[in-house]
N, C-alpha and C positions, 0 to 999 in steps of 0.2 A: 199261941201255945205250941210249944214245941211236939215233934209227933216223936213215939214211943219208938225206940229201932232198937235192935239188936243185930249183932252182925255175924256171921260165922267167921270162925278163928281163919282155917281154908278149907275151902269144900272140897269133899275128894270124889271121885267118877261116879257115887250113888248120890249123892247132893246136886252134880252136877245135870245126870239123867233125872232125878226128881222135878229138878226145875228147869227142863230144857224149852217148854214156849216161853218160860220167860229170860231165858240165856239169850233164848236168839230174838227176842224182841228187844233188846238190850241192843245187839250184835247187829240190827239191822240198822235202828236210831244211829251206830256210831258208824257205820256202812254208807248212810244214806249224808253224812256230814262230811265225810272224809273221802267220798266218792268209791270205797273198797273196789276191788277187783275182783272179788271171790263172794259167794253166796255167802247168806249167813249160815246154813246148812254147812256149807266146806269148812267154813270158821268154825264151828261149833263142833265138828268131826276133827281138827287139829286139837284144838282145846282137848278132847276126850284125850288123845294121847299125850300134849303137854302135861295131863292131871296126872300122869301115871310113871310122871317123875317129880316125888314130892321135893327132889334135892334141890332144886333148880328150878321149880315152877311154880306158883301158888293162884289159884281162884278166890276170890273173899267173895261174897253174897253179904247185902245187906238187907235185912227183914224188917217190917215195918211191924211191929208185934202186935196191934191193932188189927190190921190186914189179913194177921195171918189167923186170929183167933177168929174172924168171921168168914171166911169161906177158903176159895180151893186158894191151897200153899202157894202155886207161881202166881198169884195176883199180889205176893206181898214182896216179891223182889226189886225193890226202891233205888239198888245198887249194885253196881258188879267195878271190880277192877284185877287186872290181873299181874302180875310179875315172875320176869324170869332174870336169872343172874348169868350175866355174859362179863368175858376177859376185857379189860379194855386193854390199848395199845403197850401197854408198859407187864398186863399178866395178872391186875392187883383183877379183884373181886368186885363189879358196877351191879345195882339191880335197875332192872330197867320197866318201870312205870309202862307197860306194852298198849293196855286196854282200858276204858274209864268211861262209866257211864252212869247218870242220875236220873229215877226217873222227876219226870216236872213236877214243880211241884215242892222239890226235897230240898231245894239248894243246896249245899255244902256239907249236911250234917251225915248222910251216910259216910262221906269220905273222913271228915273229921271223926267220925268210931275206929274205923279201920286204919286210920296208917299210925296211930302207935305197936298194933298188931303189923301192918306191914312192914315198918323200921325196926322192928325186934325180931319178923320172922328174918329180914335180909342179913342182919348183921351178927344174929346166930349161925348163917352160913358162911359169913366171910367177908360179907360185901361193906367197904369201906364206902361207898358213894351209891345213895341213889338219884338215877336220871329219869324225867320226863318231857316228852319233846311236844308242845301243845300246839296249837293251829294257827297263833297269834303270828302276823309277818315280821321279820326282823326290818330288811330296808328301807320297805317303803310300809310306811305303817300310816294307813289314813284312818283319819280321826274328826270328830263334830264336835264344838265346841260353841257354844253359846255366845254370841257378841255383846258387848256390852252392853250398847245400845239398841234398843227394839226388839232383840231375846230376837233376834236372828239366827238360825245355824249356818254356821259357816265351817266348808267344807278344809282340808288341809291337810298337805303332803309332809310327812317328818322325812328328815334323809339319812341314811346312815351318821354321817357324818353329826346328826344335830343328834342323833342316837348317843353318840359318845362310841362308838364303831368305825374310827376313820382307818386300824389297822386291819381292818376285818375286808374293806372295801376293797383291796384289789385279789384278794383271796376268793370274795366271793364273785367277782367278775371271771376268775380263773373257772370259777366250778361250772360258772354260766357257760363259759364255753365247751364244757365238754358236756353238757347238756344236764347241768342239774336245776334245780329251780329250787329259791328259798322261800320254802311252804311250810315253815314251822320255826317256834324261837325252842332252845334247850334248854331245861333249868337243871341244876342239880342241888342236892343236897349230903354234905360228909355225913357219915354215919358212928355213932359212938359203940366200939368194939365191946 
């Protein structure tokens, strides 16, 4: 049985202080995954002023409406994700998928309520493309796969190249040397104006 959600359109700085233990238990989960550099505390103190630029910034909360009709409100926050709209190279309008987190449990369905709401708030502002950049490796992407015989796992290395990424390989050796490291693949999506 699918569980009951509701999602907020975007939360703004009293939504966001209503539900702040469960912002920053949100903010720690994606903290604790992604190794953060800053409290969740610090995080949750930038957000408060991201919030209070609705042009350019949006918080969505997703409510478990079950959750929330039996006890305290931040025990029903299932979902958070956030977006802000930055230039890309050329000046056109990107939003960019900044923040994203499920509590366990929810699989997919709080994000699946929100980004028709998130694709209609971005592209009411302008934004031709939205971008998110997830934790998945691009070059070296190891994977388990099942053997045929004896239901073995067997361990193995993809390489750029068997990626379908051979022009990308000496680009990304250029970046390695100036010290970057490829820790995430980018997706994007056009947006209908």
């Amino acid at each position: 049985m699918k569980k009951k959600l509701r999602a907020y359109a975007v939360a703004d700085e009293a939504a966001l202080v209503r539900f702040k233990p469960a912002v920053i238990r949100a903010l720690e989960a994606i903290h604790l995954r992604s190794g953060g550099r800053y409290s969740a505390e610090r995080v949750f103190e930038v957000l408060r002023e991201q919030i209070r630029q609705p042009q350019v910034f949006a918080l969505w909360l997703a409510l478990d409406v079950d959750l929330l009709a039996q006890g305290p409100p931040v025990k029903a926050v299932v979902g958070l994700l956030t977006l802000c709209l930055v230039p890309d190279e050329v000046g056109m309008v990107v939003a960019y998928l900044s923040r994203a987190w499920i509590a366990p449990g929810y699989n997919g369905e709080p994000f699946d309520l929100a980004m028709p709401l998130v694709k209609r708030w971005a592209a009411e502002r302008g934004a031709v493309e939205l971008i998110v950049t997830t934790e998945r490796r691009t070059a070296a992407v190891s994977g388990q796969r099942s053997a045929a015989s004896g239901g073995k796992a067997e361990s193995r290395k993809l390489s750029a190249e068997s990626l379908g990424l051979q022009g990308l390989v000496a680009y990304a050796r250029w970046m390695e040397r100036r010290g970057f490291e490829m820790g995430g693949t980018t997706f994007s999506m056009r947006l209908k104006p």
